[in-house]
N, C-alpha and C positions, 0 to 999 in steps of 0.2 A: 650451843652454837660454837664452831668452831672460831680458830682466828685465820681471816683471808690474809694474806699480806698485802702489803701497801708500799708501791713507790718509797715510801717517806720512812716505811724503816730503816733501820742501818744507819739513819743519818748520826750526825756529830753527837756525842754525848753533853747533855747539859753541863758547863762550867761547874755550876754550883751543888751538882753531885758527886763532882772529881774527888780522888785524895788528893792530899800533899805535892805527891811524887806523879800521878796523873796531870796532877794541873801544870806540872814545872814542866813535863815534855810535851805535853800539849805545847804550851805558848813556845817548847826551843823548836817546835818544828815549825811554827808560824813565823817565828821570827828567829832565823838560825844564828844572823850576826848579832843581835844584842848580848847572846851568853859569851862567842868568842871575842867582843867587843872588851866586856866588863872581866874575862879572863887575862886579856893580851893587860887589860889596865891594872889588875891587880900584880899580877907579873914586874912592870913599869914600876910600881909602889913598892913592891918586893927589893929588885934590884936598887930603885932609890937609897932606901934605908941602910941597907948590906953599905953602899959606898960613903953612906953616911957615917956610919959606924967607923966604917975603917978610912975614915978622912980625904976621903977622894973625891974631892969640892966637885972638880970638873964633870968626870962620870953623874953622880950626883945630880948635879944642874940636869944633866941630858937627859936622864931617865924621868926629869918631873917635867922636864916640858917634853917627853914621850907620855906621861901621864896627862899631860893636858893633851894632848893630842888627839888622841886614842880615847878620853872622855867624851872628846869633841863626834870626835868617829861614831861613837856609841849612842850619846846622844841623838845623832843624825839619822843611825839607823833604826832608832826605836821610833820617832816620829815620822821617817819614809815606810817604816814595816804597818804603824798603827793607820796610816792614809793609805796605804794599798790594803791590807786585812780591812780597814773600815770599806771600803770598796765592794772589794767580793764578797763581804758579810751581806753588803746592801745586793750586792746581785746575785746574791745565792736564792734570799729572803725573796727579790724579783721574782727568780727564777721557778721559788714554792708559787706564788702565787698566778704567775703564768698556768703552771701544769695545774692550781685549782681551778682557772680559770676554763682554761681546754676541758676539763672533766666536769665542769659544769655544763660547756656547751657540746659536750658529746652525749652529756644527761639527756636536755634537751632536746637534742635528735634526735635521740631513741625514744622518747617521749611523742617526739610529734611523728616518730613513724609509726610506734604504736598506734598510735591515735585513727591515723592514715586508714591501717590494713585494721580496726575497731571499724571505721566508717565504709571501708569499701564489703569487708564482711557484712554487714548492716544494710548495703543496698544492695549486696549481692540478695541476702535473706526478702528482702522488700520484692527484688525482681521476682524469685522464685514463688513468693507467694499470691503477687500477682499473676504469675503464670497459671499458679494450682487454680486462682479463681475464675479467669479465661477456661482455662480447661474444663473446669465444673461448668461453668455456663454455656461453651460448646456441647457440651457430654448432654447438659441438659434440653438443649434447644436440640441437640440431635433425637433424644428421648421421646422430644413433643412431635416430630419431625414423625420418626416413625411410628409414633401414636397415631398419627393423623394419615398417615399412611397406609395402615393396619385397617384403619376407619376406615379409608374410601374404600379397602379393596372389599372388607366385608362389606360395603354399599355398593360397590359394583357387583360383586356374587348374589347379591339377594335380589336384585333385580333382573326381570329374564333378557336374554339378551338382545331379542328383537324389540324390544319396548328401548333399551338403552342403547339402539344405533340408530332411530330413527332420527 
């Protein structure tokens, strides 16, 4: 048996079939600002350090409250990306069970048309064969008809004919 295809191929690959490197771009394309969130923040961290190093209190200062920032940011994005992804996960998941739904009741309709053009088949056959039995029982009653027909004229020939106009 062959394989038909199905609507539902193609879809998303299972998470927990991904690799490593699958599953990372997977989620940076669901949620594009959490990698450049946690980039811009490592950067922040980077620059920190450097001014720390080289005693630049001020710089320094500004860079870690750009890292609180920008943590903030990040944070913010990964809880607004997991409440919209949890969304369309949910209306995607909807939207499977809508289309199994339609293809159950387009089942069904073809089912009860089936059924339909079974039962109108079936009385068509019923008509017809009440017909053949009308038709035999005319055919026969026409049989008797000229039997009896046949009869009189042989009883009218055997009789002479001034006896049978009196």
């Amino acid at each position: 048996m062959s394989h038909l295809p199905s609507s539902f191929d193609g879809a998303e690959q299972d998470v927990d079939d991904m690799t490593f490197y699958e599953k990372m771009v997977y989620h940076c394309k669901q949620q594009p600002l959490v990698p450049l969130g946690t980039l811009a923040t490592t950067v922040a961290v980077i620059l920190a350090a450097q001014n720390v190093r080289t005693g630049n209190k001020r710089n320094a200062q500004k860079y870690f409250r750009w890292r609180v920032g920008l943590q903030g940011a990040t944070l913010v994005a990964l809880v607004a990306g997991s409440f919209i992804y949890g969304k369309s996960e949910k209306d995607r998941i909807s939207k499977e069970d809508e289309l199994r739904e339609k293809a159950k009741l387009r089942e069904k309709l073809w089912i009860q048309e089936l059924e339909r053009r079974d039962d109108e088949t079936k009385q068509r056959k019923l008509r017809a064969e009440m017909a053949r039995a009308k038709a035999l029982e005319l055919n026969n009653e026409t049989l008797g008809l000229q039997a009896e027909l046949k009869k009189l004229q042989s009883q009218n020939s055997s009789t002479p004919p001034s006896e049978g106009r009196k």
